[in-house]
C-alpha positions in Angstrom: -5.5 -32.1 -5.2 -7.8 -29.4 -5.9 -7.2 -25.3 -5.7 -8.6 -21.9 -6.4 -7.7 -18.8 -7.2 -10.0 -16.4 -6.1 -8.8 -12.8 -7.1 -6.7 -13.6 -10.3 -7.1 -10.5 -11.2 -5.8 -8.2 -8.3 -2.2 -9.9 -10.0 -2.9 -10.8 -13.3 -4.0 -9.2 -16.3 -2.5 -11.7 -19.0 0.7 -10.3 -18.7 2.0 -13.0 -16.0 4.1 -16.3 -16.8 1.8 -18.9 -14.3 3.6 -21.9 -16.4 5.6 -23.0 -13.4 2.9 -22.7 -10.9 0.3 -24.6 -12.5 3.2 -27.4 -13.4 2.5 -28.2 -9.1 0.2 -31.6 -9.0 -3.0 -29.6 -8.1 -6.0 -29.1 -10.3 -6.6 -25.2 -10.1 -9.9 -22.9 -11.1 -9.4 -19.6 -11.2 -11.8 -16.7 -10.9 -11.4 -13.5 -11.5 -13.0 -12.0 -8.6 -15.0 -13.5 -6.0 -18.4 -11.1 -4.2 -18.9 -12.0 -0.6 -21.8 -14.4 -1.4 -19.6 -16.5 -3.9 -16.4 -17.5 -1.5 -18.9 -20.2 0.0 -19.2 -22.6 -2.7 -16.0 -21.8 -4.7 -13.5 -22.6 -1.7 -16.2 -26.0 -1.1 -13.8 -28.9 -1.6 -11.1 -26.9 -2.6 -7.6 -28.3 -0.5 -5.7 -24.6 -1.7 -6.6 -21.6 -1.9 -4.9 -18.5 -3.6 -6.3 -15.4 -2.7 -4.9 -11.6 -2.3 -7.6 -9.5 -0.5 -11.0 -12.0 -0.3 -11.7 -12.4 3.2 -11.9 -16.2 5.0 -13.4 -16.0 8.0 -14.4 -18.3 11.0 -17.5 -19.1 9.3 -16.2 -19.5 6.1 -13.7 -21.7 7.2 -15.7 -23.8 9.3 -17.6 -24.5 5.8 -14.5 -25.9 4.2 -14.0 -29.4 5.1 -10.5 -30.6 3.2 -8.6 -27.3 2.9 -4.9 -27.5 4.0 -3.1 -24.5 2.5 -3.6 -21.0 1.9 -1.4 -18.6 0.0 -1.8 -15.3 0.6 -0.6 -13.3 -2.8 0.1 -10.1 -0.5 2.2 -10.0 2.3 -0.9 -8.2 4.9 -2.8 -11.0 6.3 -5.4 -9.4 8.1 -8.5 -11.2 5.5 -7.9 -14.6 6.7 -8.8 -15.6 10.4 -5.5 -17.0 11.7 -7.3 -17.9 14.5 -9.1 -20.1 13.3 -7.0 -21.5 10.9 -4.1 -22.4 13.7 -7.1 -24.6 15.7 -7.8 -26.4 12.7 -4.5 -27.2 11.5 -4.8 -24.9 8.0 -1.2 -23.7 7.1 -1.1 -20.2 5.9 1.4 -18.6 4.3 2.0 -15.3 2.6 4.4 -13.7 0.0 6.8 -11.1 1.4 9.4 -8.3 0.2 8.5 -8.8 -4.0 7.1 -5.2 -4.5 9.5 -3.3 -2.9 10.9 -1.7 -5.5 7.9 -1.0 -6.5 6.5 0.7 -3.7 9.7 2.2 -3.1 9.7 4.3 -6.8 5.8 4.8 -6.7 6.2 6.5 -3.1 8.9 9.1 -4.8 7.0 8.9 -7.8 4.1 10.8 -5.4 6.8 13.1 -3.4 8.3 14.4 -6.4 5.5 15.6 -8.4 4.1 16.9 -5.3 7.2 18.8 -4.4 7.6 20.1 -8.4 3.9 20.3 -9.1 4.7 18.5 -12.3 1.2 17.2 -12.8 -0.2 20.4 -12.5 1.9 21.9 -15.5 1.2 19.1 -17.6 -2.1 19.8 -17.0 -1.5 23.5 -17.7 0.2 22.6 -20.7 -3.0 20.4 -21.9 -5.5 23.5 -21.4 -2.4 25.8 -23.5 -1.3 28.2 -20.7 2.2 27.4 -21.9 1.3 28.8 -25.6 0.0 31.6 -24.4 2.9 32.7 -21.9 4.2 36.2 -22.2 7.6 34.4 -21.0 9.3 31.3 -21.8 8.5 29.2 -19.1 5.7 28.6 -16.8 6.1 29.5 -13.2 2.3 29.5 -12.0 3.3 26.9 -9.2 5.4 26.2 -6.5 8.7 24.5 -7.3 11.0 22.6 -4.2 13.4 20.8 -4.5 14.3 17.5 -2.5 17.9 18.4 -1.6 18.0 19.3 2.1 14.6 18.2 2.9 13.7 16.3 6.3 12.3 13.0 5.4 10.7 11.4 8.5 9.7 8.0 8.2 7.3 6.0 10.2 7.6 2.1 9.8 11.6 1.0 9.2 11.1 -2.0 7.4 12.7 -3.2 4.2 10.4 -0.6 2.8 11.4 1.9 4.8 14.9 1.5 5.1 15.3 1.3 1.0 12.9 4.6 0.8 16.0 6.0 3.7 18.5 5.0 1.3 17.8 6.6 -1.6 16.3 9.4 0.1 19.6 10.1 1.4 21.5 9.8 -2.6 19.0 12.8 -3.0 20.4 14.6 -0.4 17.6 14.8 1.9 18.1 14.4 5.9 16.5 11.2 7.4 14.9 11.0 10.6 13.2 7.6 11.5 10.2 7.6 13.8 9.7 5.6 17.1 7.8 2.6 16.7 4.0 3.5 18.0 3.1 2.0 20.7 6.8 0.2 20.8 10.1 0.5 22.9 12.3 3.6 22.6 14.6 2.3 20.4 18.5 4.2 20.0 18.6 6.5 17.0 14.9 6.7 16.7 12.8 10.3 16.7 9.9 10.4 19.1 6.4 10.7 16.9 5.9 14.4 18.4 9.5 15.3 17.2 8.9 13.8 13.4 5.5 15.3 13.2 7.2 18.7 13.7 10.5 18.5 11.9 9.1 17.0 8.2 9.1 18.5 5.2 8.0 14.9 3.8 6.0 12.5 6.1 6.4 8.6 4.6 4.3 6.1 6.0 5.4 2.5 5.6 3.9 0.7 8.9 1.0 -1.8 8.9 -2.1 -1.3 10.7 -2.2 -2.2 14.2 -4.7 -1.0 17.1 -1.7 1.5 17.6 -1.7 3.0 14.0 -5.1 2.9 13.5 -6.0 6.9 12.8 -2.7 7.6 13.6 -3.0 10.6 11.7 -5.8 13.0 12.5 -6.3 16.5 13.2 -3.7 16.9 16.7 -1.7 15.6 14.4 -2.0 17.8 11.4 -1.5 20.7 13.7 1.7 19.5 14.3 3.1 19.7 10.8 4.8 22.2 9.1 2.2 24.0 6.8 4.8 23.4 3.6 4.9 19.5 5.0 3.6 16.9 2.6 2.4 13.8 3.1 2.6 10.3 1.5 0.7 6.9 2.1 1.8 3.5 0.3 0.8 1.6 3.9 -2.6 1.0 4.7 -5.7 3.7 4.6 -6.7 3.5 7.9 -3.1 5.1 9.1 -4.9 8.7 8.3 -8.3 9.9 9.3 -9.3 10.8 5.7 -12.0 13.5 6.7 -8.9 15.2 9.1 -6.2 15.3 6.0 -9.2 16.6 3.8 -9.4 19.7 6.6 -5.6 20.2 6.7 -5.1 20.2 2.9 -8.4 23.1 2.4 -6.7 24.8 5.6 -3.5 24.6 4.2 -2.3 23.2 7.5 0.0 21.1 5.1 1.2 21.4 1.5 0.1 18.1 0.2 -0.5 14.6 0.0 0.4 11.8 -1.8 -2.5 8.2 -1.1 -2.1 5.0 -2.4 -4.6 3.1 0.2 -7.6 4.1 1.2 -9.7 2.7 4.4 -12.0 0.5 2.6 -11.0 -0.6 -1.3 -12.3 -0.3 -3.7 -13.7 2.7 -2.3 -17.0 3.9 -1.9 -18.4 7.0 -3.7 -18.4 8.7 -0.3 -15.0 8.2 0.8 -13.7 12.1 1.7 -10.6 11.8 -0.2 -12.6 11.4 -3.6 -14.8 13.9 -3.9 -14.8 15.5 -7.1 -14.7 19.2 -6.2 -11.6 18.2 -3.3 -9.9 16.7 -6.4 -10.7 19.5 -9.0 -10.4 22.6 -7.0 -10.6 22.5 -3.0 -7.0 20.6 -2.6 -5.3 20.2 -6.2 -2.1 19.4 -4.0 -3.9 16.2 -3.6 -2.9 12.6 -5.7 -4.7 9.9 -5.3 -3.4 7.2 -6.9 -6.0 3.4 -6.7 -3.3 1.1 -4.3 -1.3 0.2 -7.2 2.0 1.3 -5.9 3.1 -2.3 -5.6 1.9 -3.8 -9.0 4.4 -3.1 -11.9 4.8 -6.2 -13.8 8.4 -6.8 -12.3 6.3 -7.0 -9.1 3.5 -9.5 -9.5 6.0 -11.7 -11.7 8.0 -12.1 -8.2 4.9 -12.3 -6.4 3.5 -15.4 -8.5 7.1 -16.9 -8.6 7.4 -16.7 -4.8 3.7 -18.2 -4.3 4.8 -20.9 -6.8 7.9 -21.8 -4.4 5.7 -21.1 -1.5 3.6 -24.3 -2.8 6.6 -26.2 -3.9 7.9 -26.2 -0.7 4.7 -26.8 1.2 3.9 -29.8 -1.4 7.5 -31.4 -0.3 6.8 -31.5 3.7 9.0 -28.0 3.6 7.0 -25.1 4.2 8.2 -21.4 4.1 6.8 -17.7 5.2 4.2 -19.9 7.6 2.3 -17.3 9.3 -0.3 -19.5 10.8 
């Protein structure tokens, strides 16, 4: 039995124990990366395929002619045509719940230094402000502290309800958004109502047709102008050239992005621009969609694609999403 990887980087960068995965009865070749015009001939033959964010569509799986599995190494699903693959009989499964600690620390990571400013002193501290104070300390930027803070959240999944958790050992006060476009659900905050109460905004939702741009300038007008915002979701949630007008507005504080709309980015994407980053918005972090990828992390994510195959391999298979 023949498989590929075709992104072995977006998990591994040598620092990953495969042993037990490639100990399966399948003959594996790995790539790196895989362009567009390569996914053709490397999935060609191939009965498994591995791949994180390379996109199989209809016409790329109509070129296959022996593939049986996929393995998503991400838990999103939207770069394989399920469609497709359910009328042809490919199984496809995908890895779910081994970065959330992960995601979890990286999204207070983002909240805190906005909320303390604390890469901005370091940065002070590099150019020698602090040596040439005429007092002790340096108090050039805003400090806040967490405690007693509104945290609206919008998407209350395991991600969400461990960021509600330890939100809530901070002291903060937790208000959980209504699903968009979902049922009123008991205990939930209407969008309108979160919007307007947050001091922190977290967004942990995938991308549907009803979170698509969820976030654009109606919305922004909403917020508090000390609000901040943070994205470990998906890029697409905000309108990027609407938070780039709040944040040189100062309709909001901050903001804290992980994803962008289209990775890796182009050089035009609104959020990058040099001068936004340097001057216009330096209550903006940007950090390249690696909330998810400490080592802990893609160590559980190999180990659960390894059981993943394991259990497909025996007649027995598990998080079957097509």
């Amino acid at each position: 039995m023949k498989g590929v990887i075709l992104d072995k980087d977006s998990f591994d960068r040598g620092d990953i124990d495969l042993k037990k995965l490639l100990q399966h009865p399948v003959e594996w070749t790995d790539y790196a990366s895989t362009s567009p015009a390569q996914i053709k001939h490397r999935i060609k033959g191939r009965e498994i395929i591995i791949t994180n964010k390379v996109e199989l569509n209809k016409d790329l799986l109509e070129s296959t002619n022996c593939l049986k599995l996929i393995m998503i190494a991400a838990t999103g699903t939207d770069n394989v045509d399920l469609d497709e693959c359910r009328a042809t009989g490919i199984t496809v499964c995908n890895a779910r719940h081994y970065a959330t600690p992960a995601v979890v620390q990286h999204t207070f990571a983002l909240m805190l230094n906005l909320l303390t400013n604390q890469f901005r002193y370091h940065q002070a501290v590099a150019a020698g402000a602090w040596c040439n104070s005429n007092v002790f300390c340096l108090l050039d930027y805003p400090i806040v502290e967490i405690q007693n803070k509104t945290l609206g959240i919008i998407g209350y999944g395991a991600l969400g309800k461990k960021v509600a958790e330890i939100a809530k050992a901070f002291g903060m006060f937790v208000q959980i958004c209504q699903r968009p476009g979902g049922k009123k659900e008991s205990g939930r905050i209407s969008f309108k109502q979160i919007l307007a109460d947050s001091d922190v905004l977290t967004i942990h939702c995938p991308l549907t047709p009803d979170t698509l741009n969820l976030l654009g300038e109606n919305e922004f007008n909403r917020m508090k102008s000390n609000a901040i915002i943070i994205n470990t979701a998906r890029g697409a949630i905000i309108d990027s050239e609407a938070l780039v007008n709040a944040l040189k507005k100062g309709q909001i504080a901050g903001a804290g992005i992980d994803v962008l709309s289209e990775e890796p980015p182009p050089s035009s994407e609104p959020l990058l621009q040099p001068a936004l980053l340097q001057q216009d918005a330096p209550n903006l972090i940007v950090t390249p969609h690696n909330a998810w990828a400490t080592r802990e992390s893609r160590q559980r994510l190999v180990d659960q694609i390894t059981e993943i195959l394991g259990k497909w391999l025996s007649g027995h298979p598990i998080n079957v999403v097509s």
